[in-house]
C-alpha positions in Angstrom: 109.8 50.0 146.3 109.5 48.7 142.8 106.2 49.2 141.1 104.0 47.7 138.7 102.0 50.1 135.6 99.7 47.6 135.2 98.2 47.5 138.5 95.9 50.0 137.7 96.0 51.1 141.5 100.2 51.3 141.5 101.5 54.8 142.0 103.6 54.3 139.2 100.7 55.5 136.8 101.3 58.8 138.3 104.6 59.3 137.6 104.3 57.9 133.9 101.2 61.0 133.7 103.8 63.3 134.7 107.1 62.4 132.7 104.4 61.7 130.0 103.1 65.2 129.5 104.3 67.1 127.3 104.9 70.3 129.0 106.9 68.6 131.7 109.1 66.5 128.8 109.4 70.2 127.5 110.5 71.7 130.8 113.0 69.0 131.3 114.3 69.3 127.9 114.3 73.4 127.9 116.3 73.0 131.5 118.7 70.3 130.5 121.5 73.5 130.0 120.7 74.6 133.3 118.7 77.1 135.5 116.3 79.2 133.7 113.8 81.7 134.9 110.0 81.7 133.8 110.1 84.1 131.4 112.9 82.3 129.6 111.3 79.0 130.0 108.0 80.2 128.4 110.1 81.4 125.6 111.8 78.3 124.8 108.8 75.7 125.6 106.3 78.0 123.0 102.8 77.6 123.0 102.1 77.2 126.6 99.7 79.5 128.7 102.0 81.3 131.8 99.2 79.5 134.0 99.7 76.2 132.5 103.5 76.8 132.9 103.1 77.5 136.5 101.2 74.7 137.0 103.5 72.2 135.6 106.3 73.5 137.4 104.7 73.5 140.7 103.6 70.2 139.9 107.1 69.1 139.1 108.6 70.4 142.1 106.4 68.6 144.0 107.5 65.9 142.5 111.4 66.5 143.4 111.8 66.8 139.5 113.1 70.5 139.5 113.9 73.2 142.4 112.9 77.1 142.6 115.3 78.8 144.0 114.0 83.0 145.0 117.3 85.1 145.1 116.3 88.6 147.7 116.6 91.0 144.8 114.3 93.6 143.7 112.2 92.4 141.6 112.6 89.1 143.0 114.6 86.7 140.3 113.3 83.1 140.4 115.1 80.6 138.8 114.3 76.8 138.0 117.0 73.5 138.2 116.6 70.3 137.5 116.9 67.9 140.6 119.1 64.7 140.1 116.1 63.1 139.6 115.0 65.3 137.1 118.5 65.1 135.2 118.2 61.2 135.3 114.9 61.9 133.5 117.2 63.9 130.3 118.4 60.4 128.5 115.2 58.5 128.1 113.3 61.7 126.9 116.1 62.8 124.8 115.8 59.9 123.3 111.9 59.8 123.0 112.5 63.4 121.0 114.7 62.0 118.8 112.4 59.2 118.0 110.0 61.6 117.3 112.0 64.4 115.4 113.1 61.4 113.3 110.0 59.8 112.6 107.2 62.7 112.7 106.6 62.7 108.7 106.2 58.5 109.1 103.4 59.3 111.6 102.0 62.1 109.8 102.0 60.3 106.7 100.0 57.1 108.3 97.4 59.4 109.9 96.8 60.8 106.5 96.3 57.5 104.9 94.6 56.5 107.8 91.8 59.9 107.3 91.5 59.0 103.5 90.6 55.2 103.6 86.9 54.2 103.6 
């Protein structure tokens, strides 16, 4: 099944909501060396709320983008691992944060312009 995003009823919208946000670009980026638990997760991502975390990784999940795996110890250890799907996802956004990293001063620089003109 191929899609169309400009149909605004194709379910490709939905996926482009979910690789678009920025917790799940984080999550894939912060998981691209492999399994990590939460804690370590909300370390790496910074600035996220623990329920905003969970959210985005349940959402993912759901999603096939990433797997939770619960290993029987005591306290349970959860850990989280990108899907093939999710891996496939690592080039284009690695190369969306590049963009970015490269060009945030341009950006920054045109909004400021942008606030001072009449």
């Amino acid at each position: 099944m191929k899609g169309d995003a400009f149909d605004p009823n194709c379910p490709t919208r939905l996926i482009l909501d979910r690789i678009g946000d920025k917790w799940s670009v984080l999550v894939v980026l912060s998981l691209a060396g492999g399994p990590r638990r939460f804690t370590q997760l909300r370390d790496m991502i910074g600035g996220v709320t623990p329920k905003v975390l969970t959210q985005t990784l349940r959402t993912m999940e759901r999603d096939g983008l990433l797997t939770r795996t619960v290993f029987a110890e005591v306290p349970p250890r959860v850990e989280y691992a990108l899907t093939p799907l999710g891996r496939s996802l690592q080039k284009p956004i690695k190369a969306i944060t590049d963009w970015a990293e490269e060009n945030v001063g341009a950006v920054l620089s045109a909004r400021e312009t942008h606030a001072v003109s009449p």
